[in-house]
C-alpha positions in Angstrom: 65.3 12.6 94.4 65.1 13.2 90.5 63.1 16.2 91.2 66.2 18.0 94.0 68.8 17.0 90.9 66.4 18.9 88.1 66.5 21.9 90.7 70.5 21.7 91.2 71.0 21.3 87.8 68.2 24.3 86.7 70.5 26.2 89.9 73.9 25.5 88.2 72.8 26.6 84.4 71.1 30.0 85.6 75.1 30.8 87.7 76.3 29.7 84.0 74.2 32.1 81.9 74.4 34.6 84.5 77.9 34.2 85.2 78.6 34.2 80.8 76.2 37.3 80.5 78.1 39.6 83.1 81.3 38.5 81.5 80.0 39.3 78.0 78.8 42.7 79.6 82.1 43.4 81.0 83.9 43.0 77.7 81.3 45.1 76.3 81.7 47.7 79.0 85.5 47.6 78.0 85.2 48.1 74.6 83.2 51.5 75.5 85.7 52.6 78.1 88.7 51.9 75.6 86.9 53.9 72.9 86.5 56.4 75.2 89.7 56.2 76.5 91.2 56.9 72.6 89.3 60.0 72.0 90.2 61.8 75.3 87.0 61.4 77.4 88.3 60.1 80.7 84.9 60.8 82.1 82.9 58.6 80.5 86.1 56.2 80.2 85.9 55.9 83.7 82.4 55.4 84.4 82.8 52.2 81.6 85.7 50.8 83.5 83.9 51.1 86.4 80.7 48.7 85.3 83.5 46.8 84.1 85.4 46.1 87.3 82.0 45.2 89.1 80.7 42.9 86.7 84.4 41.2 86.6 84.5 38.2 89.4 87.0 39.1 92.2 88.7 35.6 91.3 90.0 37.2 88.6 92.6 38.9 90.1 94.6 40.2 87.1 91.8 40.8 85.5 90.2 43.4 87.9 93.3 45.0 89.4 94.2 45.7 85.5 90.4 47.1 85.1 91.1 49.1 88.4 94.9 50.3 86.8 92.9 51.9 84.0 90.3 53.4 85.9 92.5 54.9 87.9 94.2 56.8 85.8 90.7 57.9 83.7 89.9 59.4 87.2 93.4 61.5 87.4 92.2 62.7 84.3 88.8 63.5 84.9 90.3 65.4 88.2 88.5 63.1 90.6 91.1 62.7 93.0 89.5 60.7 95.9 88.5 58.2 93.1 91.5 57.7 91.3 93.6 57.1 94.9 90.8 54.1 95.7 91.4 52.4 92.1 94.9 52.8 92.8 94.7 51.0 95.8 92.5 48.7 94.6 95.1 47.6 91.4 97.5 47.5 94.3 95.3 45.0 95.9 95.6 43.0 92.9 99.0 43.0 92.6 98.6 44.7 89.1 100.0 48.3 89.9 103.3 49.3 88.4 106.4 52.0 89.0 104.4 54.9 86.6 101.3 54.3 88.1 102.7 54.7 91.7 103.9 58.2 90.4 100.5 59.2 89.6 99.1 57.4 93.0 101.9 59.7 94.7 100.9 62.9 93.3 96.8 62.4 93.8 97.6 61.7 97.3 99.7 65.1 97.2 97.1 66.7 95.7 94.6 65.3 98.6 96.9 66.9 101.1 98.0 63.2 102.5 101.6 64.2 102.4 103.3 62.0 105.0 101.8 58.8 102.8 102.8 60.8 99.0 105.9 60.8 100.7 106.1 57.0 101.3 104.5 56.3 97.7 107.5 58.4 96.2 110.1 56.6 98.1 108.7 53.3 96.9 109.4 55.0 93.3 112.2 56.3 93.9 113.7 52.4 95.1 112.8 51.3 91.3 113.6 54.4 89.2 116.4 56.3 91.5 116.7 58.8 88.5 113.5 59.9 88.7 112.9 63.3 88.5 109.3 64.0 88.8 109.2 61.2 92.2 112.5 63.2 93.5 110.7 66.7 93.1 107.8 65.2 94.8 109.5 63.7 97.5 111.0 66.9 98.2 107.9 68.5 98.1 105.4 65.8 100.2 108.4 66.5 102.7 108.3 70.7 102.2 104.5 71.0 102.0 103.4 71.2 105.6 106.1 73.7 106.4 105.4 76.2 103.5 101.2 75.6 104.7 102.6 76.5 108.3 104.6 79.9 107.1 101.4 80.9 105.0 102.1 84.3 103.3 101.4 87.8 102.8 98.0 86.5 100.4 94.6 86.5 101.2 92.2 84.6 99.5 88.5 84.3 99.5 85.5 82.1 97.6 83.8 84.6 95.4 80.6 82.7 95.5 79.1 85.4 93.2 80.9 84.3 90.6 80.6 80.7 91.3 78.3 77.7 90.2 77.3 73.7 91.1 79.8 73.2 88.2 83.7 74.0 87.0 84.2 77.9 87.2 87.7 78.8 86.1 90.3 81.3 84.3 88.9 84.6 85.3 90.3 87.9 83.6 89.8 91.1 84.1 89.0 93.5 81.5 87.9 97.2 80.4 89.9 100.3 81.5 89.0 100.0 85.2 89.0 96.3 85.1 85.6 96.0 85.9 84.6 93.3 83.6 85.6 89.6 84.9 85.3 87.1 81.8 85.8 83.5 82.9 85.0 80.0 81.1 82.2 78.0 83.0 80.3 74.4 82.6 77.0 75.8 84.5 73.8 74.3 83.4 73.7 77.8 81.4 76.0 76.8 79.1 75.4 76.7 75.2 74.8 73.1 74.2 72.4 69.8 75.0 74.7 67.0 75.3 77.1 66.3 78.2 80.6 66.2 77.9 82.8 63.0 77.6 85.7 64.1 79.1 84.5 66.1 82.4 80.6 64.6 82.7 79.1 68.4 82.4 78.3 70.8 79.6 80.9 72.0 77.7 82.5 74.9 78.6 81.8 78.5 77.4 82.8 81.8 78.4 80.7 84.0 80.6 81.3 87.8 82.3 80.2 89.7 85.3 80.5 93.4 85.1 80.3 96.0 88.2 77.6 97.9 89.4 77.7 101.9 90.2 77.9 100.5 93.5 81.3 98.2 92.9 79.0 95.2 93.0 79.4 92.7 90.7 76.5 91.5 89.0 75.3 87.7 87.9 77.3 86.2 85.0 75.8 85.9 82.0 77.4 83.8 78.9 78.5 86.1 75.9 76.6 86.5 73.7 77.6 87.4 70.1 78.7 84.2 68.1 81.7 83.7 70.4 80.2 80.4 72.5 79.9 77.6 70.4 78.4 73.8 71.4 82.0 73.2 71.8 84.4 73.7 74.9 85.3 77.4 74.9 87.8 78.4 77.6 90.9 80.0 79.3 90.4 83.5 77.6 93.1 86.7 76.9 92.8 89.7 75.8 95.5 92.1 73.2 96.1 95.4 74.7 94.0 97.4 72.9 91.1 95.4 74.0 90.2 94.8 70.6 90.9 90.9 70.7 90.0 87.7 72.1 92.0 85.0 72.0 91.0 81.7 74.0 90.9 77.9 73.7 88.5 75.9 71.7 87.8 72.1 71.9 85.5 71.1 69.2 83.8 67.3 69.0 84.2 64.6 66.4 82.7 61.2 67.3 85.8 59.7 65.5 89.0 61.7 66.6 90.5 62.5 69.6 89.8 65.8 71.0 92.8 68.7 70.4 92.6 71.8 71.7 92.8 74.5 69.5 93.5 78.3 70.0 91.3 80.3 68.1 90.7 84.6 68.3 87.3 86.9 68.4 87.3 90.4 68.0 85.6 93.3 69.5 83.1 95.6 67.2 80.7 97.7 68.6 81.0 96.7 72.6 80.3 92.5 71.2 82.7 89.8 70.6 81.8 87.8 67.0 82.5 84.6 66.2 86.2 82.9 66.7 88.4 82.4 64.2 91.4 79.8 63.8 95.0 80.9 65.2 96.8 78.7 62.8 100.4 78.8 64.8 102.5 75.7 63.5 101.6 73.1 60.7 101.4 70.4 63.3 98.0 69.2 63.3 98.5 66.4 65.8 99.6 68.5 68.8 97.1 70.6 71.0 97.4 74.6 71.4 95.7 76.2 74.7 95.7 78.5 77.5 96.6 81.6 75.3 98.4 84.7 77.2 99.3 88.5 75.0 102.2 89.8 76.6 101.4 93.5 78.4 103.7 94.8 75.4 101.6 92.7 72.9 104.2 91.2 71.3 104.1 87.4 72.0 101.3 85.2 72.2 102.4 82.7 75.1 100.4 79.1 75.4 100.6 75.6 76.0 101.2 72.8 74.0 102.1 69.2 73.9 104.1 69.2 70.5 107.4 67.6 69.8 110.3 69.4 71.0 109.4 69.9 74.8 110.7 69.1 77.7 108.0 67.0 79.2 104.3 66.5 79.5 102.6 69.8 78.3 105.3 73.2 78.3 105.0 76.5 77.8 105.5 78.3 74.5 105.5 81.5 72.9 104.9 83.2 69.1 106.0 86.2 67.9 102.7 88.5 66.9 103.3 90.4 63.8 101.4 92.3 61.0 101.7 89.6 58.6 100.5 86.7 61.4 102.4 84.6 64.0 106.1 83.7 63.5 109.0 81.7 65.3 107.6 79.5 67.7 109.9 79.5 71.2 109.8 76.9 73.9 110.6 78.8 77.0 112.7 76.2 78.5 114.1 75.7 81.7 113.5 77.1 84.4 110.3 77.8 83.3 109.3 74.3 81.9 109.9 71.2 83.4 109.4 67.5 82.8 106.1 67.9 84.2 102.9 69.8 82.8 103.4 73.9 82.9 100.2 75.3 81.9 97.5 78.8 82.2 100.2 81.5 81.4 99.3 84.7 82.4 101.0 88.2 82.8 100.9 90.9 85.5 101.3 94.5 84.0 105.0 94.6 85.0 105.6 91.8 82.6 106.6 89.2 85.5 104.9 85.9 84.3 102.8 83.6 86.3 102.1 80.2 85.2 101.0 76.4 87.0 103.2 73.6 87.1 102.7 70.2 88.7 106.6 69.5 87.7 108.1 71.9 90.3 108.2 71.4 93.8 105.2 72.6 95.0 102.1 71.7 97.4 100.4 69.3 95.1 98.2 69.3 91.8 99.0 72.8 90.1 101.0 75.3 91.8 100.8 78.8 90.6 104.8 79.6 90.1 106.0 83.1 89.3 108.9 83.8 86.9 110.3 87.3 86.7 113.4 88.1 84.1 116.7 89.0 86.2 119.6 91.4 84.8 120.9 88.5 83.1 118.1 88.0 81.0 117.1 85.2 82.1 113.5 83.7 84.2 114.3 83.0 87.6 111.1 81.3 89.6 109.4 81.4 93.2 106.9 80.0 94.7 104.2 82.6 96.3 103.4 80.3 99.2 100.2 79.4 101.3 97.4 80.3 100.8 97.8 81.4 97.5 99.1 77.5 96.5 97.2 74.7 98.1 97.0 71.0 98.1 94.7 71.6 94.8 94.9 73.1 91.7 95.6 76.2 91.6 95.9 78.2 88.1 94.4 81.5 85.8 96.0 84.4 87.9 94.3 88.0 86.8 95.3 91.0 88.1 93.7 94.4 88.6 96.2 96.7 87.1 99.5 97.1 88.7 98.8 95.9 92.0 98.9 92.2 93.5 95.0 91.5 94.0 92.4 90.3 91.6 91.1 86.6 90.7 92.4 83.3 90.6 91.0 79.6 90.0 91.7 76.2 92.1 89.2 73.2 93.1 90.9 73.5 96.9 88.7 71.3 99.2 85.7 70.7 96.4 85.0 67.0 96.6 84.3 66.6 93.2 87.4 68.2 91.7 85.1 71.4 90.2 87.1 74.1 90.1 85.9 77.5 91.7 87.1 81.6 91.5 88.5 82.9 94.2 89.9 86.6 95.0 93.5 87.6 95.8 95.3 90.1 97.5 98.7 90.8 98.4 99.5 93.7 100.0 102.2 95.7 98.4 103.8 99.4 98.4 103.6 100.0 94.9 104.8 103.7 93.4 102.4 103.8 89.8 102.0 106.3 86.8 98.7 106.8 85.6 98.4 108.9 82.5 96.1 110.0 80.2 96.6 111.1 76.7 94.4 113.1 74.5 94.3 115.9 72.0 94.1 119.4 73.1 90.9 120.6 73.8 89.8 117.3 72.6 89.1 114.1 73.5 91.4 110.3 74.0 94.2 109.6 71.7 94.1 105.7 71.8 96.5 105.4 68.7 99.5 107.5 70.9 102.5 105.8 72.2 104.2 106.0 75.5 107.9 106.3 75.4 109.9 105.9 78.8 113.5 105.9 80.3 114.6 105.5 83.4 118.4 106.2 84.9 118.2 102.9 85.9 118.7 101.8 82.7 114.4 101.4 81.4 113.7 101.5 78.0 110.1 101.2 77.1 107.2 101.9 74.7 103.9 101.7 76.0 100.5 100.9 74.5 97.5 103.3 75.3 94.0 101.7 76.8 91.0 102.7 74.3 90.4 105.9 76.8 93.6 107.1 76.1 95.4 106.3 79.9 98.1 103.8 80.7 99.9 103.0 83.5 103.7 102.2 84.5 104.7 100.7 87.8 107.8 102.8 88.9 110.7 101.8 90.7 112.0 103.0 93.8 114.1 106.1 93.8 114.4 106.2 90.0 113.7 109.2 87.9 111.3 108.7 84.5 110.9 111.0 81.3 107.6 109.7 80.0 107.2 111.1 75.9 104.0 111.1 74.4 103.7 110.8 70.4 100.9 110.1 68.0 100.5 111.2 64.4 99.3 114.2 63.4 100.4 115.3 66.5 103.2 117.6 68.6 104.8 115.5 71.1 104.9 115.7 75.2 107.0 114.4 77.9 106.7 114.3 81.3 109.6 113.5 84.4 108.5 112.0 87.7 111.0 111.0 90.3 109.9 107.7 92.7 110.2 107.9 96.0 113.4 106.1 97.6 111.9 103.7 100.2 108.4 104.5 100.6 106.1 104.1 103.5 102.8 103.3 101.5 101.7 103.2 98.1 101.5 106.2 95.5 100.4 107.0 92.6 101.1 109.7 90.2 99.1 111.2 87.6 100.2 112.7 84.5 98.2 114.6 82.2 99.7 114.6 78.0 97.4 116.4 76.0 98.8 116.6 72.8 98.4 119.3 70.0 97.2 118.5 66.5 99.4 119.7 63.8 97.4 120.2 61.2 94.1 122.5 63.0 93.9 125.5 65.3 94.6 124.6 69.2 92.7 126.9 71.4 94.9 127.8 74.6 92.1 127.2 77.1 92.5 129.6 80.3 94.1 133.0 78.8 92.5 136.1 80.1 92.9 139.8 79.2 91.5 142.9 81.4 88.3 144.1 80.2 88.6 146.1 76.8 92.8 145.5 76.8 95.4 143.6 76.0 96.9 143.1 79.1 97.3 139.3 79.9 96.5 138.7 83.6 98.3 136.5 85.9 95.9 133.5 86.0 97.3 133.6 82.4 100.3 132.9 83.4 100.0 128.6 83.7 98.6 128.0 80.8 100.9 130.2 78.8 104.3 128.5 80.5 102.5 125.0 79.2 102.5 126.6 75.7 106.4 127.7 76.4 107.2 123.9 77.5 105.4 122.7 74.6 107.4 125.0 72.6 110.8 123.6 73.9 109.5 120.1 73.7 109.2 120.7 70.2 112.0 122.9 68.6 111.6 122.4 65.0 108.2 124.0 64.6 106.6 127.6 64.3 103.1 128.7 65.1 100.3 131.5 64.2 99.8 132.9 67.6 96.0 133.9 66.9 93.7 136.2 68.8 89.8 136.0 68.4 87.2 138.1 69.1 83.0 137.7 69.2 80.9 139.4 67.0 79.6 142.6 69.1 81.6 145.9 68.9 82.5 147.6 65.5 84.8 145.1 63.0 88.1 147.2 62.9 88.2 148.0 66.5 87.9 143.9 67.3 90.4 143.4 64.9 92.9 145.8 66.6 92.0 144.7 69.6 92.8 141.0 69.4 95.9 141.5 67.1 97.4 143.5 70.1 96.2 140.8 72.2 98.2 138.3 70.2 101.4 140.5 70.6 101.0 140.1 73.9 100.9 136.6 74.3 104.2 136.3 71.5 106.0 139.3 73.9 105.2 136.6 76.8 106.4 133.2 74.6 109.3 135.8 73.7 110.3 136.9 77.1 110.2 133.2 78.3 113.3 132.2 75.6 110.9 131.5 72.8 112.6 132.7 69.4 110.6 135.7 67.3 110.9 134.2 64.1 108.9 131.1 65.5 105.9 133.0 66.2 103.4 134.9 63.8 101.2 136.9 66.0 97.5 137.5 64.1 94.4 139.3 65.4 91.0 138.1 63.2 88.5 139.9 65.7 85.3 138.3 64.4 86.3 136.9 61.1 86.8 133.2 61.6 84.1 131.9 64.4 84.8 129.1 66.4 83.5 125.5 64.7 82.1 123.3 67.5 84.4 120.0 68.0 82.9 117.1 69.5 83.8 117.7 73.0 82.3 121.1 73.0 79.2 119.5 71.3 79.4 116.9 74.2 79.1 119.7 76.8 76.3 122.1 75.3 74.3 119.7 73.5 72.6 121.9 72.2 75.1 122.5 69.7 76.1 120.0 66.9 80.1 118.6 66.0 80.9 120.9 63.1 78.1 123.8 63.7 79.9 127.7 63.1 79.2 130.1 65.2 78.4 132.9 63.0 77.4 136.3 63.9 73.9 135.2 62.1 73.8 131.8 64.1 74.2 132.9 67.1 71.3 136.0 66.7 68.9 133.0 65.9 69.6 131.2 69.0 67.1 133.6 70.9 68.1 132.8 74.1 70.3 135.1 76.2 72.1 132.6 78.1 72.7 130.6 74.7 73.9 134.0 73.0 76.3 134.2 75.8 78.1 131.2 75.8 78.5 131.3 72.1 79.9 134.9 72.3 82.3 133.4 75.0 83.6 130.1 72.9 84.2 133.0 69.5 86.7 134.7 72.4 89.6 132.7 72.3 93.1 132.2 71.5 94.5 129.6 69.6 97.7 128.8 67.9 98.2 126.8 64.5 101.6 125.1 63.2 102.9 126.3 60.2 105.9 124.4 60.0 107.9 121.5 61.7 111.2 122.1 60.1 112.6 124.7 61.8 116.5 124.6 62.5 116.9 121.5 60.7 118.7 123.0 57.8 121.5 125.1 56.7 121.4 127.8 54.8 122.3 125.9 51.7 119.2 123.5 52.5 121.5 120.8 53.7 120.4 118.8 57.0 122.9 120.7 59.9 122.5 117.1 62.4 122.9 114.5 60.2 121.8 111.0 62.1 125.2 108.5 62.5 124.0 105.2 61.9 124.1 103.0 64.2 125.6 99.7 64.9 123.3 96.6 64.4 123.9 95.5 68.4 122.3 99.5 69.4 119.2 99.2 67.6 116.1 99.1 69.5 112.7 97.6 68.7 111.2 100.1 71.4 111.8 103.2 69.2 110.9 102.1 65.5 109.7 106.1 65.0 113.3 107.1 65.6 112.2 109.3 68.6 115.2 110.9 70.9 114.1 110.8 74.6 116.5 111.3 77.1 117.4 113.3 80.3 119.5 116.3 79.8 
């Protein structure tokens, strides 16, 4: 007997300490998660509330369904829907689950595509908080969802498993002149770093590209290398116009701070990103800064941000980029922002704005939502539909060019919440310009501006690509004057008319190359007969180019030059090409052209061409710079070589001699004096003062 009451006694004490030792480890287990918790890493937050809960007795009903409450919500954060709807439960279970938390409940059971029971959850809030707005929006929505799935859209999407890993993928964007470069942020097992993150249980994030092939195959990512990834999260990237900057979100680490999100800005030299730098945009040091976006006319830096002043969760904002740094911090407001979280701005080329919102009525998680600016000035929004939006997130539009396809992130049916790249494409008949600007008989003007009007009212100023092209998405049956200007430069303009209702798309391409002011411009294609100065009539288009150049620019006068190679006698070469000359000013003459604005001039042999770089690039066996003298070309030794020189020292050029004709009076005085104009007429799209218009 005494021995059975040492064994029930030995029994009870081991339940005690056992029972005292997983309560001890529970608190401790709390502690941990509540640490966590406070510096923003919901992953590991929830993995310490979950030891918690099953080391807390199920007796302890408060206790657990408040363990479960907290959980919960660390798995919305984490994005681990399926887990965060079972905590839920679970604190509903225990009687511990309150109005806000059935919100949340609500919108991860949207975001699971259970919209018949969201629907039910957002009633229930609705009965307790009947003002409400997020549970109304998503009431509306749970009811909306299936219908807008059913309708489906004009989109086509597809996994682009090359681009894809076992981990988060998101944020693609396109870059390079023919957009194929796709940049994207990534928490692969390639990643820069050791240690796993705290707030989504991978490797921090850095950015990686794929570029493609001569065969329009894209080839395996690979991070950037450079300086640009860091051991810290590096993600949701943009680029400036030019393609000269980076900006993109940084989250560094500090065992003692919460994390904030920080926008920071690389630049391009020699084809390699360096290391970020700071974008220091407010003097708030408490708020988070992410997601950056350059509008197309690079401009305004849009991004997202949690700092006083918004209208909800996280919003939308936007900087004005300037010489001197960023300025005059905007909240976008409504419609754009909501009293949910708008977040991943980006911009398709015709400046419409896409962003994701879980505030607006949508299918659940983040919806991508479109805002374009009406004739009022003002954003108005839609909502492009299945399958474009799902029941996930969806978020980080890029687009190739002007048209609607190119790449897209969204965790859509990924158990785990990881978020994937997918492709887009909506068909569309878009009408595009695609020009090129570049000197004459030269090569890309990148530093030239685009000036364009439209009768519809357009009034523009366009940025050139680093190969000197750009492009403008026209609209239908409107007529453009597109005016090229650089420094150093004569200008050139252009008129296309778009099509009034076309059947398919087109595209038109313009051609602005752009004389320089200040060194001879050869006048490629002008031909005499043999021995004469005769111009023949495949002369004929480049010399009306050199007329319409001519009108394009009326204040100026030109040497009208004539060059000849170094065979045949001296004087007689000379003769030859002055007459030649003449007959190219008779021409300019004949064609409207005033006398006194040409100088006709024959040199015959005594000013051989100098090689420019795009001659250099074609016979490279010539160097940028190298004369072609008569005693150059004798040592070349090679008949065919000989030839081609004699060929390039036959040419004719013209030079500018002055860009003030007409201006003044006799008595020196300006004849069209400028008015001034009001303070409501002035235009930030023509700071050069440049008149463009149709006659």
């Amino acid at each position: 007997m005494k021995r059975g009451y040492r064994q029930l006694w030995s029994l009870l004490a081991a339940v005690m300490v056992l029972t005292l030792i997983t309560s001890c480890g529970a608190e401790r287990n709390l502690k941990r998660a509540e640490k966590s918790l406070a510096l923003g890493e919901y992953f590991d937050a929830a993995n310490e509330f979950k030891q918690a809960y099953s080391k807390t007795s199920s007796k302890d009903r408060e206790k657990r369904g408040q363990i479960a409450r907290r959980m919960a919500h660390c798995y919305d954060r984490s994005l681990q829907t399926a887990k965060g709807i079972a905590a839920f439960r679970n604190a509903e279970r225990y009687e511990q689950i309150q109005s806000e938390d059935m919100l949340t409940l609500a919108q991860l059971l949207m975001k699971n595509g259970s919209y018949k029971e969201a629907g039910l959850v957002f009633q229930a809030v609705l009965d307790s908080m009947p003002q409400n707005l997020l549970a109304q929006t998503g009431l509306a929505a749970a009811k909306q969802a299936p219908e807008i799935r059913e309708l489906g859209s004009r989109y086509t999407v597809k996994k682009m498993d090359v681009f894809n890993s076992r981990r988060a993928d998101f944020s693609p964007m396109l870059f390079g002149d023919n957009f194929d470069q796709l940049y994207f942020s990534s928490t692969r097992n390639e990643a820069q770093g050791d240690e796993l993150s705290g707030i989504t249980g991978t490797k921090p994030g850095d950015i990686f590209y794929s570029t493609k092939d001569d065969r329009d195959k894209w080839t395996r990512p690979e991070a950037v290398k450079g300086g640009l990834n860091t051991d810290y999260d590096e993600g949701a990237c943009s680029f400036s116009s030019d393609g000269r900057e980076m900006y993109l979100t940084q989250c560094s680490t500090d065992p003692s701070y919460p994390r904030y999100a920080q926008i920071v800005k690389s630049n391009r030299s020699d084809a390699a990103w360096g290391k970020a730098s700071e974008v220091k945009l407010t003097s708030d040091t408490l708020s988070s800064y992410a997601h950056p976006a350059v509008s197309p006319d690079n401009e305004w830096l849009y991004f997202t941000s949690d700092m006083p002043g918004g209208m909800g969760g996280l919003d939308i904002w936007r900087v004005r980029i300037t010489a001197a740094g960023y300025g005059g911090v905007e909240n976008l407001g409504k419609p754009v922002n909501s009293e949910g979280d708008e977040m991943f701005p980006s911009f398709r080329p015709n400046g419409d704005l896409y962003f994701s919102s879980n505030g607006h009525q949508g299918m659940g998680g983040l919806d991508v939502f479109i805002a374009k600016v009406g004739k009022d000035g003002h954003y108005h929004l839609s909502h492009p539909g299945y399958p474009l939006n799902s029941q996930g997130d969806d978020f980080g539009m890029t687009f190739e060019g002007p048209y609607n396809r190119g790449f897209f992130s969204s965790n859509r049916n990924d158990a785990r919440g990881w978020d994937h790249i997918y492709s887009f494409e909506n068909p569309e008949i878009v009408q595009t310009v695609k020009g090129w600007v570049y000197e004459m008989d030269g090569y890309e003007l990148p530093a030239a501006q685009i000036y364009v009007v439209g009768t519809d009212g357009t009034n523009e100023k366009l940025s050139v690509r680093s190969d000197g092209s750009f492009t403008k998405v026209l609209d239908d049956g409107v007529m453009y004057l597109f005016l090229a200007s650089c420094k150093g430069f004569l200008n050139h303009q252009e008129e296309v008319l778009a099509m009034s209702n076309p059947k398919e798309s087109r595209d038109t391409t313009l051609q602005f190359a752009l004389a320089n002011i200040s060194v001879p411009t050869l006048i490629d294609n002008i031909f005499y007969d043999f021995d004469k100065a005769t111009l023949r009539d495949t002369s004929k288009v480049a010399l009306d180019k050199l007329v319409n150049l001519l009108n394009e620019n009326p204040n100026i006068t030109i040497e009208l030059s004539a060059h000849a190679d170094a065979r045949g006698a001296a004087e007689y070469n000379k003769r030859l090409s002055q007459r030649r000359a003449e007959s190219v000013v008779n021409y300019l003459i004949a064609h409207g052209i005033p006398a006194d604005r040409l100088t006709p001039k024959g040199y015959g042999k005594e000013r051989p061409k100098t090689i420019n770089r795009k001659a250099a690039a074609k016979y490279p066996w010539l160097k940028e710079g190298e004369l072609l003298s008569e005693e150059f070309v004798a040592s070349l030794k090679d008949k065919e070589k000989e030839e081609i020189c004699h060929q390039l020292n036959r040419r004719t050029e013209f030079l500018v001699l002055r860009t003030t004709y007409g201006m003044f009076d006799e008595k020196g005085r300006l004849k069209n004096v400028p008015k001034p104009k009001k303070t409501e007429e002035k235009s930030e799209l023509n700071p050069d003062g440049i008149t463009i218009g149709f006659d």
